[in-house]
C-alpha positions in Angstrom: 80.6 53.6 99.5 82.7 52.5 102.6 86.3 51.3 102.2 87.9 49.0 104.9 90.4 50.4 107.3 93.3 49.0 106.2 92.5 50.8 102.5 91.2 54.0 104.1 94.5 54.2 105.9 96.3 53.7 102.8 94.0 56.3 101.0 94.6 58.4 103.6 98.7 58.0 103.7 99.0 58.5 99.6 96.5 61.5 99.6 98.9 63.2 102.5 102.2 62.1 100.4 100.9 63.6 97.2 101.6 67.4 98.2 105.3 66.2 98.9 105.3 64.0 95.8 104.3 67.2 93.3 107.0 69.1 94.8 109.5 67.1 94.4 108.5 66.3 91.1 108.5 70.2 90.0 111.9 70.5 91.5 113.1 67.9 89.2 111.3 68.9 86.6 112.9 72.4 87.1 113.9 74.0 84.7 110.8 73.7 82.4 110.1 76.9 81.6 112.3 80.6 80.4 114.1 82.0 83.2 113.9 85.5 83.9 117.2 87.0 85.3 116.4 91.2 86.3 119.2 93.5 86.7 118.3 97.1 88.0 120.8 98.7 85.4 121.1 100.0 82.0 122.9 97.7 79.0 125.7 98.3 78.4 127.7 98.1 81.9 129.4 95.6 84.1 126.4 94.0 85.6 124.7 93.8 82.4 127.5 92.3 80.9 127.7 89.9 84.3 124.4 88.5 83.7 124.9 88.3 80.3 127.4 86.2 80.0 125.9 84.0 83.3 122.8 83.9 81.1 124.3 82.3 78.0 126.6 79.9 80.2 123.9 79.0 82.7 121.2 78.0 79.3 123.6 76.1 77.7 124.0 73.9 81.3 120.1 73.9 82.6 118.7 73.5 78.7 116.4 76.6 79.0 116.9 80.0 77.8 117.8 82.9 80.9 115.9 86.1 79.6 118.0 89.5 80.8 115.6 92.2 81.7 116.8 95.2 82.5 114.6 97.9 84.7 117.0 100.5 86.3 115.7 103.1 88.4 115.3 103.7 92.0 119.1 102.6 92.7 118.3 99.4 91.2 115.0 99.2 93.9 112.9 99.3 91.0 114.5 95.7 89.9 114.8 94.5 93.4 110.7 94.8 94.3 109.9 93.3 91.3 111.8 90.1 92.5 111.1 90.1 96.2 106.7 90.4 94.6 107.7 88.1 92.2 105.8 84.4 92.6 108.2 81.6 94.3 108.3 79.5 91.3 111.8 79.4 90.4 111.3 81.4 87.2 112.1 84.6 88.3 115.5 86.1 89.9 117.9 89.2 90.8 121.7 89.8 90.0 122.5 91.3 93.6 124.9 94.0 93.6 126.2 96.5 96.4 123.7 98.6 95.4 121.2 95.9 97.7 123.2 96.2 100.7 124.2 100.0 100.7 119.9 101.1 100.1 119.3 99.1 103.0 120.9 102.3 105.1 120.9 105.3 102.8 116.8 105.2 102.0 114.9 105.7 104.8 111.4 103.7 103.2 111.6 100.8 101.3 108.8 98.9 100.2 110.6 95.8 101.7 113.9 94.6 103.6 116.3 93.0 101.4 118.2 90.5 103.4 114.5 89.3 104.6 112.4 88.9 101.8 114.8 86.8 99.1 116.8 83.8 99.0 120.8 83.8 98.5 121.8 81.4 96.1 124.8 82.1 94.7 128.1 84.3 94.1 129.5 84.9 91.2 132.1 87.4 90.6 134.1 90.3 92.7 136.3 93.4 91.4 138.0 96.3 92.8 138.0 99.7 92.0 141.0 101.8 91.2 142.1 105.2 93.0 142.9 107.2 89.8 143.3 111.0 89.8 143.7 113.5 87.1 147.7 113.8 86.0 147.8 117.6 87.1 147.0 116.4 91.0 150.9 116.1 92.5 150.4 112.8 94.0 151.6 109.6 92.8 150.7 107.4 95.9 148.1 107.0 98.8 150.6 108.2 100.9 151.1 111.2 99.0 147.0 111.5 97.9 146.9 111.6 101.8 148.8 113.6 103.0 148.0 116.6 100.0 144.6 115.7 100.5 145.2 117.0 105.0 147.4 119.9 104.0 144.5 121.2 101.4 141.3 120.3 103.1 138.1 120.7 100.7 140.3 121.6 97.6 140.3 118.0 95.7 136.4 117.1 94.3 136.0 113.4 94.5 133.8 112.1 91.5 131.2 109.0 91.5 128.4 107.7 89.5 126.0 108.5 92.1 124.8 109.0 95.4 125.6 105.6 97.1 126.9 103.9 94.4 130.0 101.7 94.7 132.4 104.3 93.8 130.9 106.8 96.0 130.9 104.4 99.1 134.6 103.7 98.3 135.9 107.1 98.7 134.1 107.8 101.5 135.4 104.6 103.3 138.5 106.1 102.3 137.8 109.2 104.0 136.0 107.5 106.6 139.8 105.6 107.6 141.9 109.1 106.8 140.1 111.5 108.1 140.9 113.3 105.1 138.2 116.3 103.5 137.4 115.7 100.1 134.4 117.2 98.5 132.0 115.0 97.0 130.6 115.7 93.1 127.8 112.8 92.3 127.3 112.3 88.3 124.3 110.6 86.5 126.9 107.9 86.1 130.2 107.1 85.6 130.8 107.7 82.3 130.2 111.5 82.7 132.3 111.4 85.5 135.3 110.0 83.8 134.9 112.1 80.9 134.9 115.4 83.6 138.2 113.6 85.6 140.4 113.0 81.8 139.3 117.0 81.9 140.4 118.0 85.0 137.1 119.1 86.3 137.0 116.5 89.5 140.4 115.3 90.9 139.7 111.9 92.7 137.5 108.8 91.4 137.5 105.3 92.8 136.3 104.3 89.6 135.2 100.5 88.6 138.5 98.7 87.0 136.8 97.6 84.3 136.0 101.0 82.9 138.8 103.0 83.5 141.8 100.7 83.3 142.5 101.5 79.8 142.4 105.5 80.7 145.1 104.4 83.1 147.1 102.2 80.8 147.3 105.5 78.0 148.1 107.6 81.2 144.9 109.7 80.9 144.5 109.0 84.5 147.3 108.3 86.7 146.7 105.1 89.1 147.6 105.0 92.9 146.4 101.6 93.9 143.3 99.7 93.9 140.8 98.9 96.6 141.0 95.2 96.8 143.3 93.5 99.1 145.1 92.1 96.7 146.3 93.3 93.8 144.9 93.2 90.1 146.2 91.3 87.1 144.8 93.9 85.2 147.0 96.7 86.4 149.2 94.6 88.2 151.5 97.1 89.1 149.4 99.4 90.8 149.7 98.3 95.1 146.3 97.6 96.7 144.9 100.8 99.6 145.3 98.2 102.1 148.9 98.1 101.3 149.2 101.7 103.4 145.9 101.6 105.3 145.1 98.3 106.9 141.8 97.6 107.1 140.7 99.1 104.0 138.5 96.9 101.5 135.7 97.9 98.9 134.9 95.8 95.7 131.7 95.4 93.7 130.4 92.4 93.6 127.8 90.1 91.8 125.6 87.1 92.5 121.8 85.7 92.7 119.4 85.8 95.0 115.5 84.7 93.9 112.6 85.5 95.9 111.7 83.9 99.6 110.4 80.4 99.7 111.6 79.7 96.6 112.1 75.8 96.8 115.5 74.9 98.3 116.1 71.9 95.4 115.6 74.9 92.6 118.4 77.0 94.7 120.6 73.9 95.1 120.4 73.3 91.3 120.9 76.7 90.3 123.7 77.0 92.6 125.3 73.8 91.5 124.9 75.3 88.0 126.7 78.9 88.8 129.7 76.7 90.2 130.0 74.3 87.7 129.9 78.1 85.3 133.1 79.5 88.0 135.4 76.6 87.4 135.1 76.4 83.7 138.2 77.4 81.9 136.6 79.6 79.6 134.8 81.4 82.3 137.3 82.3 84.1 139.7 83.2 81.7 136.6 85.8 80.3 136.1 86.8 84.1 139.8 87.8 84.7 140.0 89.9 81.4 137.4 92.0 83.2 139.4 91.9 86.4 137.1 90.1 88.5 137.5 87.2 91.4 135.5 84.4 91.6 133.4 84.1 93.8 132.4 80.3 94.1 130.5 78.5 97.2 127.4 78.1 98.6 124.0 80.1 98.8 124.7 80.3 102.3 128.2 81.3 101.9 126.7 84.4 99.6 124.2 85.0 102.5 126.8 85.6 104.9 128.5 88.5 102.1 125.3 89.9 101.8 124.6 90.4 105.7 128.2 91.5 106.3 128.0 94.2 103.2 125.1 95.4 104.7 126.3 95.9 107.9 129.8 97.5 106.9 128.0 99.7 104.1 125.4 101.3 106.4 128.0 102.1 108.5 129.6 104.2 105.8 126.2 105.8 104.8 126.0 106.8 108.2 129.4 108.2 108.3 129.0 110.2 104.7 125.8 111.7 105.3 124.9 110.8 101.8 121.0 111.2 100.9 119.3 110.0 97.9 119.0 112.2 94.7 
């Protein structure tokens, strides 16, 4: 059967359109399916409780249900791989953390690069950690922390969660900025650790405000200042590091990324959707019991943290020496 020109043309134009058409159409369509949102950590801690929460809020606004699967292991690589293999399709993401940026330096192999193989799409929340020492350490300042720390080189153990792990990278920044010698003591996490510092086993912790700010409010653990630059409303009278050494920054942080070639209109949406989440009343009022900044904008706003934590952080694992467990 032959069709005229004119209607062969105009075959021709609506078979070419129909590619663009179907896309479009799944973009709009999207969400229609459960959204699976993978965190490389256990339940029970701040970035399980970040997605969480970002879950419920972000199902009651896009109509389908955000699943929170947890697979920790491999400094949250395990989670991470499982995104960056996971299909385009705007079902599956990743909760980001510092974790992402500082494995970019401190593991030699990785089965991919982070800041190539996913798509930003949006920030969520930041919050400092807290210089706390144990009560029997004579210091009540950085100043003072500094200065004991230079006239007894190697006596004061600095606790963290882990190799690499936020509160790890803090205190070396720290000593990175001081030239100060603090010896390092890595814990299967941070509850250990904090359990060891109320003791008096370690000495020093940059520790996550949101676990340990009570221990400071009952004076188990004496507060210097915390690492933000500017201070926290929930230890508001503690004066930020920055405060005596300029420069000095280092916050955890939280926010989505999906896998690459993930349709920009499902990023735009979801995006839209975390903001509209940031500037709700009751978000924010749940957020700042925890501590935490907002950290509203765009995905390309959260692509620029990402690159620029990368960079700073590999720095520091450079500086440290710090090797994977």
């Amino acid at each position: 059967m032959k069709f005229p020109r004119r209607q062969f043309l105009q075959l021709a134009a609506g078979a070419a359109a129909l590619p663009a058409f179907s896309h479009i159409a799944r973009a709009q369509a999207w969400p229609a399916r459960p959204i699976r949102l993978i965190i490389g950590y256990t339940p029970g801690g701040s970035a399980d409780l970040t997605a969480r929460l970002m879950g419920q809020w972000l199902s009651e606004r896009l109509g389908q249900p955000f699943v929170i699967e947890n697979r920790p292991g491999g400094g949250t690589n395990i989670a991470t791989e499982a995104v960056v293999r996971a299909p385009p399709d705007g079902t599956t993401f990743l909760l980001a953390a510092p974790a992402n940026a500082v494995n970019a330096t401190l593991y030699d192999k990785l089965n991919f690069n982070f800041l190539r193989d996913v798509e930003p799409v949006a920030g969520i929340i930041r919050f400092p950690n807290v210089v706390v020492v144990n009560p029997q350490v004579p210091v009540k300042s950085i100043p003072e922390l500094i200065a004991y720390a230079k006239a007894n080189p190697g006596k004061l153990n600095m606790a963290s969660s882990g190799n690499g792990s936020t509160i790890h990278m803090s205190g070396e920044l720290f000593k990175m900025l001081t030239g100060i010698d603090m010896v390092h003591v890595p814990y299967r996490g941070g509850a250990p650790a904090l359990t060891d510092m109320i003791s008096g086993q370690v000495q020093v912790m940059f520790d996550n405000i949101p676990t340990c700010a009570e221990h400071v409010k009952s004076g188990k653990l004496r507060g210097l200042a915390v690492t933000s630059t500017t201070r926290s409303e929930v230890l508001p009278d503690l004066p930020t590091v920055a405060d005596f050494l300029p420069g000095y920054e280092a916050s955890a942080w939280y926010g989505i990324v999906a896998p690459k070639n993930t349709p920009p209109e499902v990023i735009d949406t979801l995006n839209k959707a975390v903001n509209a989440v940031l500037a709700d009343p009751a978000a924010k009022t749940r957020f700042g019991e925890l501590g935490a900044l907002l950290l509203p904008g765009s995905a390309a706003d959260f692509g620029k943290l990402l690159a620029d934590e990368t960079e700073k952080w590999g720095k520091v694992v450079k500086f440290s020496g710090a090797k994977v467990d």
